[in-house]
N, C-alpha and C positions, 0 to 999 in steps of 0.2 A: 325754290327752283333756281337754277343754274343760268344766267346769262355770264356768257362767253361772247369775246370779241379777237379775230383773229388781225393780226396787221402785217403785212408785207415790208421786210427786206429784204436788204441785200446782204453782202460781205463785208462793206466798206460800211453799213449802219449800223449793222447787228452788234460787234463790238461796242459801242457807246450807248448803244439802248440798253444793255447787261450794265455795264459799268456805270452809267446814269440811272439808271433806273425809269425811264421813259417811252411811250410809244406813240406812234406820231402818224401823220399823215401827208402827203404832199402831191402839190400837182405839177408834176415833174419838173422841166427846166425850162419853164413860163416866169415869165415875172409876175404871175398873180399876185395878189397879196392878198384877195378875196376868192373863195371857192365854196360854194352853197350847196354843191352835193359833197364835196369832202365833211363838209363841217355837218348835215344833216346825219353822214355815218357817223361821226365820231358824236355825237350831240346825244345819242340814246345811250351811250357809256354813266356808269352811275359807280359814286363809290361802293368796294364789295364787289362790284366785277370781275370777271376773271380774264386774263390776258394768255391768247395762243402766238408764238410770233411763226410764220411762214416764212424761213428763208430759202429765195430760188433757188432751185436746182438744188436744193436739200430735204428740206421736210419742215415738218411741224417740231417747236421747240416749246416748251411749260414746262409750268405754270404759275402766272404771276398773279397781281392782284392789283384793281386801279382804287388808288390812293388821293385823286383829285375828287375834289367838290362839282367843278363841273370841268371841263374841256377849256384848253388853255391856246391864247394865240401866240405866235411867235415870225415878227415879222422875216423878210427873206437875208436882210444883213443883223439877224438875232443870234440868240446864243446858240453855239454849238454849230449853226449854219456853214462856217467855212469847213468844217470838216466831214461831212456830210455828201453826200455825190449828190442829191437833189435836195432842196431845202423841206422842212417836213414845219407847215406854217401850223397846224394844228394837234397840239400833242396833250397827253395825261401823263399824271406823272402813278407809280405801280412801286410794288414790293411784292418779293418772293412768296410764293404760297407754296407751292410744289414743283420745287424746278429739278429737273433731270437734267444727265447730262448729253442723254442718246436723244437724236430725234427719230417723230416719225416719219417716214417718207411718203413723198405721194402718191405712191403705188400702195404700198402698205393701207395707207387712209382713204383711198379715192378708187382704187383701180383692181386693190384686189377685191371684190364682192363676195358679200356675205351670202346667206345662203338665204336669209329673205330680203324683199325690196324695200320694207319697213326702215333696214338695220344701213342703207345706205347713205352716206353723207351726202347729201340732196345738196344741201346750200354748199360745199366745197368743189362738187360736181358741175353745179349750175356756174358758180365763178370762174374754173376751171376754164366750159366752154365759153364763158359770153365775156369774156375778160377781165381784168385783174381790177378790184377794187381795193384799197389802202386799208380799209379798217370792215371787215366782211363779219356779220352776224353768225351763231349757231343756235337752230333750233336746243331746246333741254335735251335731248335726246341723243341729239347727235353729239353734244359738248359731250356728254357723259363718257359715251364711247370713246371719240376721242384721246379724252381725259384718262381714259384705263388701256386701253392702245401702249401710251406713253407709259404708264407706271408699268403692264408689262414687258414693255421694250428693257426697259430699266431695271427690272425683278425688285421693282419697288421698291427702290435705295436713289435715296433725294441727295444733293448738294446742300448742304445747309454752310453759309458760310457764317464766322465769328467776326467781330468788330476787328478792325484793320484788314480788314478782306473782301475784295470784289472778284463779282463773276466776270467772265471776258469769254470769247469766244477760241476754240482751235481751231485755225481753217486746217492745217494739216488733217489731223483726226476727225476733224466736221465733227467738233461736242462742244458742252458747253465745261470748263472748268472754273475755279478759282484760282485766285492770287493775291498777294501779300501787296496792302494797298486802300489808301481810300479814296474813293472818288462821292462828291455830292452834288445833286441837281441845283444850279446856280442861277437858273434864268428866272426871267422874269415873271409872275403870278397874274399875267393880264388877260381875261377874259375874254372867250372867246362871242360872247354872247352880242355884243355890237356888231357883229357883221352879218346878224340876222337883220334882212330890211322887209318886212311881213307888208306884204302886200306887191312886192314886187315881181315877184316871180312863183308859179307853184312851188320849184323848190326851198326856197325863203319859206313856203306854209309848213313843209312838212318839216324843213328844220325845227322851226320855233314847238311845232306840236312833238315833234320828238327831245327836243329840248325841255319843255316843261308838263312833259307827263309824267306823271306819282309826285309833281311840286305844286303844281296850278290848280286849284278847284274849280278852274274851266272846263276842264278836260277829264273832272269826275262821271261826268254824267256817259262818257263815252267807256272812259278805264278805270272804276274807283281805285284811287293810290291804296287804301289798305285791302284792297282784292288785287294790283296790277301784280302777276308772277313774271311776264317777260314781254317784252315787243322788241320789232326788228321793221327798220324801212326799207323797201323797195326788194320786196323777197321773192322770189324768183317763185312762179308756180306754173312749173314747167320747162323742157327745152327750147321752148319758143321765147317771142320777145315781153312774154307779160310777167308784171310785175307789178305784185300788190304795195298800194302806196304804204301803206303801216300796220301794220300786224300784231294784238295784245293778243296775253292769253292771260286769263283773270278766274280767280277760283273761288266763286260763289256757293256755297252751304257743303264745301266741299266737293263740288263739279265746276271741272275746266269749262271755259268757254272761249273759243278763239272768236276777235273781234277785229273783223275785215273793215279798215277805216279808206276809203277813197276822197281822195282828194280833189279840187278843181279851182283854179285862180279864176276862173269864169263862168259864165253859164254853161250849165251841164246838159249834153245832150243823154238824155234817159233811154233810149231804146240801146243807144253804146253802152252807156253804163251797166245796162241790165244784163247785155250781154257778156259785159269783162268779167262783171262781179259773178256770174255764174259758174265760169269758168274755173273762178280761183276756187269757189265751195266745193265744185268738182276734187278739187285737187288736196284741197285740205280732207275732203273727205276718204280720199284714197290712198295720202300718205302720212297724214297727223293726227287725224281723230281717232279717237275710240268709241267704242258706242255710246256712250254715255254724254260725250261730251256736246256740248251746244255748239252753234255759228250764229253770232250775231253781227248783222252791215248797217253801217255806219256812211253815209254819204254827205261829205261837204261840199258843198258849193260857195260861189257868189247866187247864186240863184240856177232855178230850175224851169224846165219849160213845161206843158199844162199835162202833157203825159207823165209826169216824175212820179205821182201815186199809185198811177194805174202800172206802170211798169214795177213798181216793187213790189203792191198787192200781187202781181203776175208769178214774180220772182218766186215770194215766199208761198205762195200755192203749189209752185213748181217743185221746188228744191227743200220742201218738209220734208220730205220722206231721206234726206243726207244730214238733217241736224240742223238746217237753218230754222230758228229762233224767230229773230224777229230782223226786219229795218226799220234804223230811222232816218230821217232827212234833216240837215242843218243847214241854214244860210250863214257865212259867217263876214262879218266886216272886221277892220283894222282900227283901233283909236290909241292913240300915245304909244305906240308898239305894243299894246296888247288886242289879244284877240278875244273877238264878241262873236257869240254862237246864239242862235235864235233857230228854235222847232220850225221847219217849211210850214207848216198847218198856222202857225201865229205868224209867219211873215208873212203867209198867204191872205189873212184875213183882215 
């Protein structure tokens, strides 16, 4: 199964993300040198991934491939930084898999609609309206489209280029070509994983849990790594403001199951929670499921208050008849920067 990661440029980046072979992220013209939602997007990147790049006011350009082990840091006077219009402190490094040289626009991917609701790019639509994120998820489904969008924009004739040859950008023509040249990624290999601080903030949790899901047998019991096909955090389920905290889809005796993970750095009020998480099964159920497939919720806390049971017994009485499975309930604590996950029913007791 196909995980795709789309990332935003510009004109002034797009050239040396081709010619380096790189894609990055950045929070704008802040001196951060720490950003915990940036780094939690970029954090579910795995090598074998596939790279879209979205340059404004052009289109969508592929297809490459990320080539990093994990997600790499690069402070704000690092490499490549002065030439850059905004510093990009969190980058992977990528190589060509399918790269065209037409893009596609986003009228073409967003705006012209298909002729069912299924076939729409939900998560490009949803960043569209609720604003620009740096490194943006695609469900399988919609990469795929995507992904054949672009091959036939292109009549399926790729760039390949030969040793002494990089791609570069045409702003004239808005394509992507070659040129006679070698250019190699020089910076530095320094990890971006120390500026997860778990315990500090919800977004610190969903980093580290999007950082080491399909590596940590933590986090088996939630997404087993030899069943995890894809996740994505903070995924839009809807044109309103909700957003599921982490999203697996895991393929068990050969049935999908999407696996709704909610997050809490604190105690968790249960009658909200029951009411979000319903919302989202709503919504998987009327734009990603198929009959077949299961929803299972996953609720973490620091702890929960004495309705936490009774509201999810509530939930999954309610919402069987859309595919919900099962809940489970987890308290989780922090030791030595790793995370500890404990059943509510044994912390309760």
């Amino acid at each position: 199964m196909c995980r795709c990661h789309v990332f935003v440029v510009n004109r002034k980046t797009f050239p040396y993300h081709l010619k380096y072979l790189f894609a990055g992220t950045t929070p704008g013209k802040s001196n951060q040198e720490r950003h915990i939602s940036l780094l939690a997007d970029i954090a579910r990147t795995r090598r074998g991934d596939k790279v879209v790049f979205y340059l404004e006011q052009v289109g969508f350009f592929g297809i490459f491939e990320v080539t990093s082990d994990e997600p790499l840091y690069v402070p704000q006077d690092g490499y490549l930084q002065e030439y850059l219009d905004k510093p990009l402190i969190y980058r992977v490094q990528i190589k060509p898999a399918e790269v065209y040289a037409k893009p596609v626009s986003e009228w073409e991917a967003i705006d012209e609609l298909p002729e069912k609701s299924r076939d729409i790019l939900w998560s490009l639509l949803y960043r569209k309206l609720k604003g620009k994120r740096g490194c943006s998820y695609l469900f399988p489904n919609e990469s795929e489209r995507l992904f054949n969008l672009l091959r036939k924009k292109n009549l399926y004739k790729t760039i390949v280029i030969s040793k002494g040859e990089y791609y570069t950008y045409d702003a004239k023509e808005e394509i992507i070509i070659s040129k006679k040249g070698s250019y190699k990624y020089k910076g530095s290999l320094r990890s971006a994983k120390e500026h997860i601080q778990l315990g500090k903030s919800e977004g610190d949790l969903q980093a580290w849990i999007c950082w080491h899901l399909g590596r940590d047998s933590t986090l088996d019991q939630i997404a087993p790594a030899q069943a995890l096909q894809w996740f994505a955090n903070e995924v839009y389920a809807g044109t309103g403001t909700q957003k599921i905290d982490i999203l697996c889809i895991v393929k068990i005796n050969n049935f999908r199951e999407f696996r709704i993970i909610e997050i809490k750095n604190k105690k968790a009020d249960s009658q909200q929670l029951m009411k979000q998480t319903q919302r989202y099964i709503w919504w998987l159920n009327s734009y990603q499921c198929e009959s077949s497939d299961k929803i299972k919720v996953f609720w973490i806390a620091k702890d929960f208050d004495e309705k936490a049971k009774d509201c999810a017994d509530q939930l999954k009485k309610s919402e069987e008849n859309k595919g919900l499975d099962e809940i489970k309930l987890f308290t989780w604590r922090s030791k030595r920067k790793e995370l500890i996950l404990n059943t509510y029913s044994d912390h309760s007791s």
